[in-house]
N, C-alpha and C positions, 0 to 999 in steps of 0.2 A: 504494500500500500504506500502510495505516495501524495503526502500532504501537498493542497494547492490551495492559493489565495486568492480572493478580490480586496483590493484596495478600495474603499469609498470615498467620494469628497464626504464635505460637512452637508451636503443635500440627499446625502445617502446614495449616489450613484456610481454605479462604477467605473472608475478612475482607468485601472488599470488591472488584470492578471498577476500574482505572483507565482512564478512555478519553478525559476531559479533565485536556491538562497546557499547558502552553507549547511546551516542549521532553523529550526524551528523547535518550539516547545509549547505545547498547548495545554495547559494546566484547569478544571474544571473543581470544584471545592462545591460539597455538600451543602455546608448552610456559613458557609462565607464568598467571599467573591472571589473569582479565577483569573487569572492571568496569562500574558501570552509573552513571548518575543520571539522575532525575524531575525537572523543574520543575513545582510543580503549583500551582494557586491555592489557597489556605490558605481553609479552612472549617473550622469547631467540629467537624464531623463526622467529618473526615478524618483530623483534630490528634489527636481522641481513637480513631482508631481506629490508630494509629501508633505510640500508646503512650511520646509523647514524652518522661516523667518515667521511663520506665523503661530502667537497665541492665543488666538482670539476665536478659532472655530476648531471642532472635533472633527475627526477625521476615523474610518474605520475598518477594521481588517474582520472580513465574513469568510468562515471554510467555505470554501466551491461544493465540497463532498457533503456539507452538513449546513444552508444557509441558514437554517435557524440560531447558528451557534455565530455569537458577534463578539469583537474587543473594540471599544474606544482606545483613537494611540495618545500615548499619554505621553513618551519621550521619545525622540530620536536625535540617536547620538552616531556623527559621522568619523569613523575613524582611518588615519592614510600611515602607512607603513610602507619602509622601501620591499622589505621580502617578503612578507606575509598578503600586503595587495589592501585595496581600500575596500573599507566596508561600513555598512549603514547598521545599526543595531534598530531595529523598531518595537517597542514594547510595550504595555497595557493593560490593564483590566477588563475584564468581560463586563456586555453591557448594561447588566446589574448595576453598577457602580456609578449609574447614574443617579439611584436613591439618596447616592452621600451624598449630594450637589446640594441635597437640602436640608434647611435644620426647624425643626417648631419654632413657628414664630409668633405662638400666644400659648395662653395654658390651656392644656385641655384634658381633662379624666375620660377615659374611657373604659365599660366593665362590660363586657363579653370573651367571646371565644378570641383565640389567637388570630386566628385565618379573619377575622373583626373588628381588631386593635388595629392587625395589619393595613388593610385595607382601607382603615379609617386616617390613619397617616398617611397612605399615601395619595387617599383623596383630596386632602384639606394641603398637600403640597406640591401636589405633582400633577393627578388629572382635573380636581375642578377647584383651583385653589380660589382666594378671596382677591387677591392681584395675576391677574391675567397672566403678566410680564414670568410668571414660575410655573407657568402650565405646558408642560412636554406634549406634543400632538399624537397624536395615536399610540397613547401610553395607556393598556387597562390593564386590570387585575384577574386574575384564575386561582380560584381555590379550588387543587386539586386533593386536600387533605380528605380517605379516606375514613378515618373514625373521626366521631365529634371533638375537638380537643376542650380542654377545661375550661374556662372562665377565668379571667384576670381582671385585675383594675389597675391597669397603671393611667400614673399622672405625668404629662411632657412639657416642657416650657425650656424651648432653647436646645434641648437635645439636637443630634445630628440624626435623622431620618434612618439612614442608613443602617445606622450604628444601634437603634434602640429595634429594628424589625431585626440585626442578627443576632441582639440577647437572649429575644424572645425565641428564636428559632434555634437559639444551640440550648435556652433551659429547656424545651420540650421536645428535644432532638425531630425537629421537622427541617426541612431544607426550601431553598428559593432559588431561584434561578428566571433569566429573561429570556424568552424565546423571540427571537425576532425575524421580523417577515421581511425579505428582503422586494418582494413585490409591492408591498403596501407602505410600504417604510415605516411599519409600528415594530413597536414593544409590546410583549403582554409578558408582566411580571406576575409569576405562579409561586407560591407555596403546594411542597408537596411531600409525601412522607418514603417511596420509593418502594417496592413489591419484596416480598419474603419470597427468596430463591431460596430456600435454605432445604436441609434434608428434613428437616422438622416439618416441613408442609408437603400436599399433595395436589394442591390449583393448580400450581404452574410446573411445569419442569426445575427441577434443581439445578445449582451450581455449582461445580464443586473444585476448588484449587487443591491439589496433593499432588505427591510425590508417583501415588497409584494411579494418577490419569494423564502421569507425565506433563502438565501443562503448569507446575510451580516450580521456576527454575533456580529460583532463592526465594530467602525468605528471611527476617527479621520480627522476633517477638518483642515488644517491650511492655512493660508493666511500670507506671512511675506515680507514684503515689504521693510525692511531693507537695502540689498543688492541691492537695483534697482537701475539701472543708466539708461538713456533716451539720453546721451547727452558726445561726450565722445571727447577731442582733442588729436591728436596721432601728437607725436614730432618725427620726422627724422633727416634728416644727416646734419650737420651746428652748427655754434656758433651764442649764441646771437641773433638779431632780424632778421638775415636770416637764423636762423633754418629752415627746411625745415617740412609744418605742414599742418595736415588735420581733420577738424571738420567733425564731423557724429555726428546728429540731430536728432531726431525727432519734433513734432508739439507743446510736450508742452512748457510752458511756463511759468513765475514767479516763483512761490512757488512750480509748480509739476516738474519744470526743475531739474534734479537730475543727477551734472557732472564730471566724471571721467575725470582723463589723463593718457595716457600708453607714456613710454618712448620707442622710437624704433629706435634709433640711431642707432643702430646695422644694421639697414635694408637700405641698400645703394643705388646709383646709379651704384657703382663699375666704376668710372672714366669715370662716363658718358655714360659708356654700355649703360643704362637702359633710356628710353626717360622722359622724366619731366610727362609726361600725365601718362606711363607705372609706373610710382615710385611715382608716387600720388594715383592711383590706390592699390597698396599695404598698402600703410598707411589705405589707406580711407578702405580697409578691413582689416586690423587690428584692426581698432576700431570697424564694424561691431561683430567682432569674439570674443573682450572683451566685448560687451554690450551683446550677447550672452552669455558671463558667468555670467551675472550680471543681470538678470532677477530677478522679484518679481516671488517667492516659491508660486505657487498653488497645496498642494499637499493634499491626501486624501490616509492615511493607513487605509487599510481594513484586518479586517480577515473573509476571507470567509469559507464558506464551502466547505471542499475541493474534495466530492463526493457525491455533491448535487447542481444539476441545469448544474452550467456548469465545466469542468474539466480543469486546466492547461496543456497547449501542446497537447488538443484535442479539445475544443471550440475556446481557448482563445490563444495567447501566447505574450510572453515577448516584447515592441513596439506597440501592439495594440492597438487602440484608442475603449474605452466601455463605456456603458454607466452606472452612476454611480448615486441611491438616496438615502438618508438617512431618518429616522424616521419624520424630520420636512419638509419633502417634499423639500430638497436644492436639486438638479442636475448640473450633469456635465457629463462632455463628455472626462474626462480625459486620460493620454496614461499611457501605463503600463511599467514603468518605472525599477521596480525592482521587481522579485520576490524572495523570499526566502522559503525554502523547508528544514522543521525540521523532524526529526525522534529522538525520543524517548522513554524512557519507556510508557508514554503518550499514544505512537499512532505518526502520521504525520499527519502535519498542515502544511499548504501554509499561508503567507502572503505576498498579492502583494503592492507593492505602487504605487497610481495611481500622476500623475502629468502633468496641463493643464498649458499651458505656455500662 
C-alpha cells in the first residue's frame, strides 16, 4: 500500500497531488487529536503552492485512499543541505483540532448526557454561535454513542472548547473524531465508542493479534501506575472553612488510597442561580472527569502485520476493543487507542497502540 495526498487551498480545493515524498506519518488518536507530517523534496512549485509567507489562512492535507480523513497544516519548515538535498517538512493536526480555535465565552451549566454537554458546546461556538464572525460552515455534530452515557453537570466560563469535550471523552472512555467531506467541504464532528472485536463477543467476527496467527511481530506491555488517583477533593466557591467542597471516592483504602485535589473556584453558583444540590453536582463531576485523566497506563504497542490476518479500516479500526496475546500466553482485551501509519522507502507499516483502562 502506498500513501497518496491532496493538498487543499484555505477554500478546500484541490491544490495539488502528493504522491512523491521521503516519508509520511499518519497518526489517528482515540479521544485526543491526530497528527500528521510530509517529508517532501522542496521545488518552487510546491513552496509556492503551500503558501509559505502566509499566516492568515488554513491550508489542508486529505488521504486520496480515505477523503474523509483530513489535517489542517499547521507548520512548514523548508530545509537545504549540500548532501542530503532540500526538503519541505509539512505537518498538522487532524481536522478535529479545529474545536480548540474556540474557548466559552460566557458561563454556562449544562446537566445531561455526555454526547449533550458535547454538542451543546459546540453549538453555542462553532455551528450556531451568538457572533456570526465564530460560526465554521458546514460544521455538524453525530452522536454515534451506542449505550446511553450518564448524566453530568458541568459549568464552562472561559475554558478552551476543545480541551473540556476531551476531558469528558477520556473520563468516560468514549472517542471523537471529524469526518470530512471533501465534496461538500463540511465537517461532521462524531462522538463515538468503537465495536467489541474481542473473543468475549459473538456479533461481529473477532480480532485477534498473537504470536499463533502470526500477525504480532512485537510487542511491548507496560503497566504504570504512577499517575493513578482513586480518591480526589474538588474545592469550589468560598473562603476558608466554608469553601464550598466535594469528595469522589472510590472503595480503597490505607496504602492503595491515592488522592488528588483540583481547585475549581472558578465554577460558581453565579448569585445563587445554581441550586446547592445543582453546584454540588458539578464539583462532584469535576473530580469524576480528573480521576479520568488520572488512570493507571495499561497499554500494549504492537507492531502488526499490516496485510496479514487482519487489515486496518477493514477488520479493525481506531476505538475498537480486540483481542490481544503475546508469546508468554498474557491476554487482554485492550481498545485501540492510537494508530499510526508510516510510508517509507521501507514499505508501510501500521503501528497501533492498544490501551485497557
Amino acid at each position: 500500500m502506498a500513501l497518496m495526498f491532496y493538498l487543499l487551498d484555505n477554500q478546500m480545493d484541490i491544490k495539488r497531488v502528493i504522491e512523491t515524498y521521503k516519508s509520511a506519518i499518519w497518526t489517528e488518536r482515540f479521544n485526543e487529536c491526530g497528527d500528521f507530517e510530509l517529508y517532501i523534496p522542496a521545488t518552487p512549485d510546491i513552496i509556492a503552492d503551500l503558501n509559505f509567507d502566509s499566516t492568515t489562512t488554513t491550508q489542508y492535507i486529505v488521504r486520496a485512499d480515505d477523503t474523509t480523513k483530513c489535517g489542517m497544516i499547521e507548520s512548514v519548515k523548508i530545509s537545504t543541505a549540500a548532501e542530503e538535498g532540500n526538503y519541505i517538512t509539512v505537518s498538522g493536526r487532524m481536522i478535529e483540532a479545529v474545536i480548540f480555535r474556540r474557548v466559552v465565552l460566557a458561563q454556562y451549566t449544562y446537566t445531561g448526557s455526555a454526547a449533550k454537554t458535547i454538542e451543546r458546546l459546540l453549538y453555542r461556538s462553532i455551528i450556531a454561535p451568538s457572533e456570526s464572525r465564530r460560526t465554521i460552515a458546514n460544521f455538524t455534530f453525530k452522536n454515534s454513542l451506542i449505550n446511553a452515557d450518564q448524566d453530568l453537570t458541568n459549568q464552562y466560563n472561559g475554558e478552551n472548547v476543545g480541551e473540556a469535550v476531551e476531558a469528558i471523552c477520556k473520563a468516560l472512555d468514549i472517542g471523537y473524531r471529524a469526518n470530512f467531506d471533501l465534496a461538500n467541504k463540511a465537517i461532521e464532528f462524531e462522538i463515538y465508542q468503537g465495536t467489541n472485536r474481542t473473543t468475549a463477543q459473538s456479533d461481529v467476527p473477532p480480532v485477534i493479534f498473537s504470536n499463533d496467527f502470526n500477525n504480532l511481530l512485537s510487542s511491548a506491555l507496560t503497566l504504570n501506575v504512577a499517575p493513578w488517583k482513586n480518591a480526589v477533593m474538588v474545592l469550589g466557591e468560598g473562603e476558608g472553612t466554608a469553601r464550598a467542597r466535594a469528595l469522589y471516592a472510590g472503595w480503597q483504602q490505607g496504602i492503595e488510597r491515592r488522592e488528588m485535589y483540583v481547585n475549581a473556584n472558578e465554577t460558581s453558583t453565579n448569585g445563587e442561580e445554581m441550586t446547592p444540590t445543582t453546584y454540588f453536582n458539578a464539583l462532584y463531576d469535576r473530580g469524576q472527569q480528573a480521576l479520568g485523566e488520572n488512570r493507571a497506563q495499561h497499554e500494549t504497542e504492537a507492531d502488526v502485520a499490516p496485510n496479514y490476518g487482519f487489515i486496518l479500516n477493514r477488520d479493525y479500526f481506531l476505538g475498537d476493543k480486540v483481542s490481544v496475546e503475546n508469546e508468554y500466553g498474557m491476554k487482554s482485551t485492550p481498545r485501540v487507542v492510537e494508530t499510526i501509519e508510516a510510508q517509507d522507502e521501507t514499505g508501510y507499516s501500521i503501528i497501533p497502540t492498544f490501551s485497557s483502562l
